[in-house]
C-alpha positions in Angstrom: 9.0 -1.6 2.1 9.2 -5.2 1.6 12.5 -7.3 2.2 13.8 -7.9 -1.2 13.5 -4.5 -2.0 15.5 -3.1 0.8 18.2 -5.4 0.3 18.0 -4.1 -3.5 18.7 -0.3 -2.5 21.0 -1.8 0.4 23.0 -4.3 -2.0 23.4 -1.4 -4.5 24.5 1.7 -2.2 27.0 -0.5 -0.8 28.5 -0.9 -4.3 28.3 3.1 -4.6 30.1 3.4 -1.2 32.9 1.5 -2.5 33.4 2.4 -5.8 34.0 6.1 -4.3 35.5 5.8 -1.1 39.3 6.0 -2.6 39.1 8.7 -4.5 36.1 11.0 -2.2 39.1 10.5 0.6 41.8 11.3 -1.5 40.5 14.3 -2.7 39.4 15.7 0.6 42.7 15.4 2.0 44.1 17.5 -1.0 41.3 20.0 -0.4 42.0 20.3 3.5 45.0 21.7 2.1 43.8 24.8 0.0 40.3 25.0 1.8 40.7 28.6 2.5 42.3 29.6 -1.3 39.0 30.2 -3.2 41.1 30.1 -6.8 43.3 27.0 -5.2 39.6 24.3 -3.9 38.0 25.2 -7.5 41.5 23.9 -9.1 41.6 21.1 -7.2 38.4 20.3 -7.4 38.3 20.3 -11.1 41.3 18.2 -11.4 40.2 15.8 -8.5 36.4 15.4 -10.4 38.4 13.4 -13.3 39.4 11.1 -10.6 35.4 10.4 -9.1 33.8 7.7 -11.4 30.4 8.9 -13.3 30.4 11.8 -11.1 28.4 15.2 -13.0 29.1 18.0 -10.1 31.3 18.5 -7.5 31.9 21.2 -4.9 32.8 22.2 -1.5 30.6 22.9 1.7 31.3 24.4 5.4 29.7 23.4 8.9 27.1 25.8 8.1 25.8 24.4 4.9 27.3 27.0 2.6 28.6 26.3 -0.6 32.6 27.0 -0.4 33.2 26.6 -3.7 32.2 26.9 -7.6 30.2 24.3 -9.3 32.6 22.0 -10.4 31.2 20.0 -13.6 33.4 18.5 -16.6 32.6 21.7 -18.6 34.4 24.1 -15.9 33.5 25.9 -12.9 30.0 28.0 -12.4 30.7 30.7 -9.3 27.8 32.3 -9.4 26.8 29.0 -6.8 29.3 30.2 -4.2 27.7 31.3 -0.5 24.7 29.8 -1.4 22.8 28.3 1.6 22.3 24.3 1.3 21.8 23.2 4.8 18.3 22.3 4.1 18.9 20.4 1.1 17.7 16.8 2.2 20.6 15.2 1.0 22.4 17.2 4.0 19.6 17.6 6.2 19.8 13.2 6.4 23.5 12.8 5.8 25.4 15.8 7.4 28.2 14.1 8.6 32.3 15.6 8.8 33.9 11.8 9.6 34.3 9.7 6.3 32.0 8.9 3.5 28.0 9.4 3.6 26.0 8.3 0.9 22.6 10.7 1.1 19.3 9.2 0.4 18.0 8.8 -3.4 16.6 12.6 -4.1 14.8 13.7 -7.7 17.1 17.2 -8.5 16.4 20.5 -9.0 17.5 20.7 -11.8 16.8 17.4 -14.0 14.1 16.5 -12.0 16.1 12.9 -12.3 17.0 10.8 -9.3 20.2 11.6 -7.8 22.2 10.9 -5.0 25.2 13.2 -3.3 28.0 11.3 -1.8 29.7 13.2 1.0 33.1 13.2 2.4 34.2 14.6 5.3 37.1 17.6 5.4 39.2 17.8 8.2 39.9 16.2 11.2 36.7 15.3 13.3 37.6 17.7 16.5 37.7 20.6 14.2 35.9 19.8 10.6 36.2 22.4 7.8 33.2 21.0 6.2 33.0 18.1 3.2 33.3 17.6 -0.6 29.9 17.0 -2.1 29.9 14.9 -5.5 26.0 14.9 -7.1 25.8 11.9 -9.3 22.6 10.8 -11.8 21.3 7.3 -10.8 21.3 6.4 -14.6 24.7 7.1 -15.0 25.9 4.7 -11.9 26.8 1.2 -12.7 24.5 -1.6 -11.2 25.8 -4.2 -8.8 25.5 -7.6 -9.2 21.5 -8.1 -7.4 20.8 -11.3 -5.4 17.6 -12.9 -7.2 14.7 -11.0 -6.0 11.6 -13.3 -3.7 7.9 -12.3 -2.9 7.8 -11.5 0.4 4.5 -13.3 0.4 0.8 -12.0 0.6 1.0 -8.5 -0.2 -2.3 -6.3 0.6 -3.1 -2.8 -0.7 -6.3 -0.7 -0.4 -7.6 0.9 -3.3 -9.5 4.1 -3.9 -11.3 5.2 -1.2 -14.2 6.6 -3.3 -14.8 3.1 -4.5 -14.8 1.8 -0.9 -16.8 4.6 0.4 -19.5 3.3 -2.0 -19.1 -0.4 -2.2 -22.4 -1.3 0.1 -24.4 1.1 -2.4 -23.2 -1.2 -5.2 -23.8 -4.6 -6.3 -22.3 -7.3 -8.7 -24.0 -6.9 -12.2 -23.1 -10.0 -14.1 -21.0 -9.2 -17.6 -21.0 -11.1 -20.2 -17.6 -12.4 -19.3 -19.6 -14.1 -16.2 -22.1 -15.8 -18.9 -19.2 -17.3 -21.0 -16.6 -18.0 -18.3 -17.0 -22.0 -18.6 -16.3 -21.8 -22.3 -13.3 -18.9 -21.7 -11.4 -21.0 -18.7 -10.3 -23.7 -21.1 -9.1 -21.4 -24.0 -7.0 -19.5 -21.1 -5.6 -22.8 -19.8 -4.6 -24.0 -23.1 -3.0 -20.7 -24.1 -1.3 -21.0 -20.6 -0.3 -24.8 -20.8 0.1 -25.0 -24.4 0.7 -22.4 -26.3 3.2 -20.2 -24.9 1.1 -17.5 -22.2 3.2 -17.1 -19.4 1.7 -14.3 -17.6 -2.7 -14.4 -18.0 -5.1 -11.3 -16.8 -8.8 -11.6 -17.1 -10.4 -8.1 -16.4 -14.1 -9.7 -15.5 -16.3 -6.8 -15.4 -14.7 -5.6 -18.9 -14.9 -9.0 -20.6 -11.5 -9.0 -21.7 -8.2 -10.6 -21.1 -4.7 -10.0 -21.4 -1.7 -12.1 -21.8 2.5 -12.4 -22.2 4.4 -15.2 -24.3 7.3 -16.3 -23.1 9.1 -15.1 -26.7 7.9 -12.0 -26.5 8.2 -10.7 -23.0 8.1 -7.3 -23.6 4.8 -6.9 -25.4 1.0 -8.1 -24.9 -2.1 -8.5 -26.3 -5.6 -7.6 -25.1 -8.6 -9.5 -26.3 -11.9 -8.7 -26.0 -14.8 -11.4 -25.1 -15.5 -12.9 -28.5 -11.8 -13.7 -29.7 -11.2 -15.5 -25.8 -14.5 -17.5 -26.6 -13.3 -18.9 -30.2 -11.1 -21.6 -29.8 -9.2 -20.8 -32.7 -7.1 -17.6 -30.9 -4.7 -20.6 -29.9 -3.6 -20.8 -33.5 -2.7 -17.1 -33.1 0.0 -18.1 -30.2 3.1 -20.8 -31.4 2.7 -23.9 -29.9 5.4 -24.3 -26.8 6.1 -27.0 -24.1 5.0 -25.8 -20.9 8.5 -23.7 -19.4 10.8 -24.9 -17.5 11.2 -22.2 -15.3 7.6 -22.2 -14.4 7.2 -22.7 -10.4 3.3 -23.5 -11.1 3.0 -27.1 -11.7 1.0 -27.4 -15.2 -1.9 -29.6 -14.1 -3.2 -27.0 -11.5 -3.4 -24.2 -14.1 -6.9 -24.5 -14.4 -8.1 -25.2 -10.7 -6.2 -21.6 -10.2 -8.3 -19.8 -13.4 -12.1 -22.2 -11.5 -11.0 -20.7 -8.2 -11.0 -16.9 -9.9 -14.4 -18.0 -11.2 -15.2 -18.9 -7.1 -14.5 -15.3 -6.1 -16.1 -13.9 -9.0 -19.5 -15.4 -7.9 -18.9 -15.5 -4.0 -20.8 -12.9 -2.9 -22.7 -9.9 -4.5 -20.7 -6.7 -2.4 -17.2 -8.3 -2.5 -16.3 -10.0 -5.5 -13.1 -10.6 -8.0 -12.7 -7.6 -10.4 -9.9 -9.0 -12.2 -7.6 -12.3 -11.8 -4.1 -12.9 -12.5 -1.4 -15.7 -12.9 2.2 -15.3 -14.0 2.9 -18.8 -14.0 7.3 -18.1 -13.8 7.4 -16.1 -10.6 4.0 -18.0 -9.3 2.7 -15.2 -8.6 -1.5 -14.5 -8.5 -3.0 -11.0 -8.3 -6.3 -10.3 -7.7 -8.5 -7.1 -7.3 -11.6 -7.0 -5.3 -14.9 -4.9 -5.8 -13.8 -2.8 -3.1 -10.5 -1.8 -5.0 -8.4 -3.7 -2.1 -5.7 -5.7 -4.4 -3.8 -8.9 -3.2 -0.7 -10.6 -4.3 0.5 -13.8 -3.5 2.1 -17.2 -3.8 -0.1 -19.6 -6.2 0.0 -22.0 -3.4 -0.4 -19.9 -0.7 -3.6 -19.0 -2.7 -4.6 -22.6 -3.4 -4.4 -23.6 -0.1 -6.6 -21.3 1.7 -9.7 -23.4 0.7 -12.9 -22.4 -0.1 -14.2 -21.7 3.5 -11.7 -19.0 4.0 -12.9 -17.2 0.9 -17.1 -17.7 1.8 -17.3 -18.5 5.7 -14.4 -16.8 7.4 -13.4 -15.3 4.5 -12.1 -12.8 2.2 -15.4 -11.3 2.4 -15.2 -10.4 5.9 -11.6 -9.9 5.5 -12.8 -7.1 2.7 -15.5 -6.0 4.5 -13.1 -4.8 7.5 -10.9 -3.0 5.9 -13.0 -1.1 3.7 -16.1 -0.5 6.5 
């Protein structure tokens, strides 16, 4: 898992853990109290759920894994859950723990089939636990922490389908219409990009199409086939915008980015570029190979390989080793 993901989840569950510690304690020590009085835990538990944030279920467990107590939910108590045997539930197969608060991995329920996540609290002291409170909560119902801005960890790598692999030598690069036209389509792209308010630019080679985000509409794009990229006049169909500020890919290197997809297009006739893509606000470029192998990285880290390291030394041979 890459770094700013982890510290995602990490940042996040920390928030959890504190948003519940208070009331997860306080309500075990009231249930240490009444932990043998069946009629006594569910009443306590039902009150004590009002007190546990975005909780849905509650309910008690013993050292063995058995459920203690009822379901406990908002709309009363469901016994026929009592005795039943949880201990290989992952969320306590992971987390079993009878000192303080355990937050249990991120599971989908039985149930919902949602994600979830059980926050358990110890009961008892720790030289003679009774067990520990179990509160189930729906990851859509949490609250989100405030996230730390979230960086690429850098060039990313991951193989494709290993049918495709398995037959890349028996293949060969059939030149698509795309190919034929590219010198005309580059400078369209780059003026869409530069000009006209494309943010985020995939050209799917083989297909002859492309696809591309505007900046003022984020949440929706548009696919065009070969002869709309090819007429000049599909930049009247995006509103003219200065390039953004938050771009981190300097505008006057747009187009040696969209030439060097054309260079690994043409660079060899067993491994070549499938598709190319530039998001020019995060800097990111993506780019899938013949072989299905797919790569992600910084624009510059891209740019600055060189040619030599594409052709001589090269992503062919890089490609070449991890599929042969």
């Amino acid at each position: 898992m890459i770094e700013w993901l982890k510290q995602s989840i990490k940042q996040q569950l920390q928030y959890v853990e504190r948003l519940l510690q208070r009331p997860l304690r306080d309500l075990s020590r009231r249930c240490k109290l009444v932990w043998f009085n069946d009629k006594r835990l569910n009443a306590v538990l039902q009150e004590g759920l009002s007190s546990i944030p975005y909780c849905s279920l509650v309910y008690a467990v013993d050292v063995n894994g058995y459920q203690r107590s009822a379901n406990i939910t908002r709309e009363g108590a469901d016994h026929s859950y009592k005795g039943q045997d949880l201990s290989e539930r992952p969320y306590l197969v992971t987390s079993l723990s009878f000192s303080g608060l355990v937050l249990s991995d991120v599971y989908l329920s039985r149930l919902t089939s949602r994600p979830c996540i059980t926050a358990l609290q110890g009961v008892g002291p720790i030289s003679k636990p009774l067990g520990f409170i179990a509160a189930d909560f729906e990851l859509r119902h949490l609250p989100s922490a405030k996230h730390s801005e979230s960086e690429s960890d850098g060039w990313r790598q991951i193989r494709g389908d290993p049918a495709i692999r398995g037959s890349l030598f028996s293949q060969g690069h059939i030149t698509s219409p795309l190919d034929r036209q590219i010198s005309s389509v580059v400078p369209i792209i780059k003026e869409l990009i530069t000009e006209r308010s494309v943010f985020h630019a995939k050209i799917h080679y083989a297909s002859s199409r492309a696809t591309f985000w505007r900046v003022d509409k984020p949440f929706h794009y548009q696919v065009h086939v070969l002869d709309e990229i090819l007429d000049p006049a599909v930049c009247l169909a995006y509103p003219a915008s200065s390039y953004p500020d938050e771009a981190v890919v300097p505008k006057e290197i747009v187009k040696g980015i969209l030439d060097r997809f054309t260079m690994l297009r043409n660079i060899d006739d067993i491994v070549y570029l499938r598709s190319g893509s530039l998001n020019v606000i995060n800097g990111m470029v993506g780019l899938v190979f013949s072989c299905d192998g797919s790569h992600y990285m910084k624009f510059d880290e891209f740019m600055g390989k060189g040619i030599e390291f594409w052709s001589d030394g090269s992503a062919d041979a890089h490609e070449r080793e991890r599929v042969g």
